[in-house]
C-alpha positions in Angstrom: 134.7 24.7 123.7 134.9 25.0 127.3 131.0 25.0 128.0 131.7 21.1 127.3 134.3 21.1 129.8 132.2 22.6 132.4 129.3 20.6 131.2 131.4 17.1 132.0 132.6 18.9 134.9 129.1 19.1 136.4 127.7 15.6 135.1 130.8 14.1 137.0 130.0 15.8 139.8 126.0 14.9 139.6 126.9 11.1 139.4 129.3 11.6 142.6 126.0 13.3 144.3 123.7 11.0 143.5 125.3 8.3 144.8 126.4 10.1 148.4 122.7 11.5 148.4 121.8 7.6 148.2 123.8 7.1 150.8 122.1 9.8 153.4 118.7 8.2 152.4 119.9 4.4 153.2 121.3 5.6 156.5 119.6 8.3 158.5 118.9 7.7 161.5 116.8 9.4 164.1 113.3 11.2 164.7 113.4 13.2 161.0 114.0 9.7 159.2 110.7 9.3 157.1 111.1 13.5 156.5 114.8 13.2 155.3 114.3 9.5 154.0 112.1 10.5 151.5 113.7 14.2 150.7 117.0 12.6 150.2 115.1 10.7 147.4 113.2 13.5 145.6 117.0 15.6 145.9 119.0 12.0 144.1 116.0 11.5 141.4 116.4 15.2 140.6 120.2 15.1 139.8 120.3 11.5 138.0 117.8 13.6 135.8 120.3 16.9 135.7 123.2 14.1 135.2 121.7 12.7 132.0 120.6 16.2 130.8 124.3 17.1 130.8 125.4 14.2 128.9 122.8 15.1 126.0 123.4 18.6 126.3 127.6 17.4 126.0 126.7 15.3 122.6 124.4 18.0 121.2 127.6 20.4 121.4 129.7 17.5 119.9 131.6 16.6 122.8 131.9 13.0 124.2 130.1 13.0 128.3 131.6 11.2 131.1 131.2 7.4 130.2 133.1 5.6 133.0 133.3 5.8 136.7 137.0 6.0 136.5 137.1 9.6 134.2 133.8 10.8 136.6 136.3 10.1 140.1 139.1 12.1 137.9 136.8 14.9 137.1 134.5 15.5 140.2 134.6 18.3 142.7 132.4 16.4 145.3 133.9 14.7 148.2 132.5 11.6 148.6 130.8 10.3 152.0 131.9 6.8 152.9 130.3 7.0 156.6 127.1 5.1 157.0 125.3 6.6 159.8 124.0 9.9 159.4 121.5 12.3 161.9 119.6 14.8 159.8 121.4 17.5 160.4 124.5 15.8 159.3 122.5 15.3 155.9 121.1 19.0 156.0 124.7 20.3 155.9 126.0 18.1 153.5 123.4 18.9 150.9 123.4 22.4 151.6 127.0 22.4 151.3 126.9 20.3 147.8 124.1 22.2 147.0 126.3 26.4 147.7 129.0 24.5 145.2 126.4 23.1 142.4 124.6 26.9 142.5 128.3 28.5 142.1 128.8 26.1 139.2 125.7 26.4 137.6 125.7 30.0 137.2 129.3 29.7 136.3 128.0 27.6 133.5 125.4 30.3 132.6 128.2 32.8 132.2 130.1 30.8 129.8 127.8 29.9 128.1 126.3 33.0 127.6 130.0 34.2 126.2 130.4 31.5 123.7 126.9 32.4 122.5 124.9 29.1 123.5 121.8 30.3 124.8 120.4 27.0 125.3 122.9 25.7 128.1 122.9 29.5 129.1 119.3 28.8 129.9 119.4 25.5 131.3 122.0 26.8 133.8 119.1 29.3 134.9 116.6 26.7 135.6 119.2 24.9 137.6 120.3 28.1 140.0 116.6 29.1 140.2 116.2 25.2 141.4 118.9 25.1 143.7 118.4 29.0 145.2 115.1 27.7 146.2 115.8 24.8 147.8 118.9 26.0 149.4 116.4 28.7 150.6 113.8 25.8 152.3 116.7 23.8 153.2 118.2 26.6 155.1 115.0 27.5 157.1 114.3 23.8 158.2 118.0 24.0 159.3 117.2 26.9 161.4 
């Protein structure tokens, strides 16, 4: 089935996210830092939440989700971030970057879905593109 496939695609690329999105909030630096600081958190809570909804969603379909780090580094689309110093902008263009691929994937997802006749993960992968339109959107506009 490939909606499991592109369902451990995603949740691969969520853990890589979360982490790299941890690593913006430990080390922005500049006049934005409580602003970003604490965005960077609500945007890593949000996707170890998506993360674990695609490993249910994976074992509800049968399938077996991404269970070591080793198989999620194989799988994962997202470039990691190993710098440690960040300005907000730097942070602004990496999430809006991440966030253009995950909105691509997600509806991606939603067409699949939708052709192997699972309306559940069809719908899931709305709520996700409607999530990430929006905050591309806001993210966008505080970019300028």
């Amino acid at each position: 089935m490939k909606t499991i496939e592109a369902l451990k695609q995603l949740q691969a690329d969520c853990i890589v996210f979360v982490m790299k999105t941890h690593n913006y909030h430990w080390n922005i630096r500049g006049s934005n830092f409580p602003q970003t600081h604490a965005k960077t958190q609500e945007i890593y809570e949000e996707f170890a939440e998506v993360f674990d909804d695609l490993a249910e969603r994976i074992i509800q379909l049968g399938g077996i989700p991404c269970v070591t780090l080793a198989e999620v580094l194989k799988l994962t689309k997202i470039k990691e971030e190993s710098k440690t110093t960040f300005s907000t902008d730097e942070v602004l263009d990496g999430v809006l970057k991440d966030f253009e691929y995950f909105e691509k994937s997600f509806k991606e997802l939603s067409n699949l879905a939708d052709s192997e006749k699972d309306r559940v993960t069809s719908a899931y992968a709305d709520e996700k593109v409607a999530y990430l339109q929006k905050s591309l959107w806001m993210l966008k506009a505080q970019r300028g």
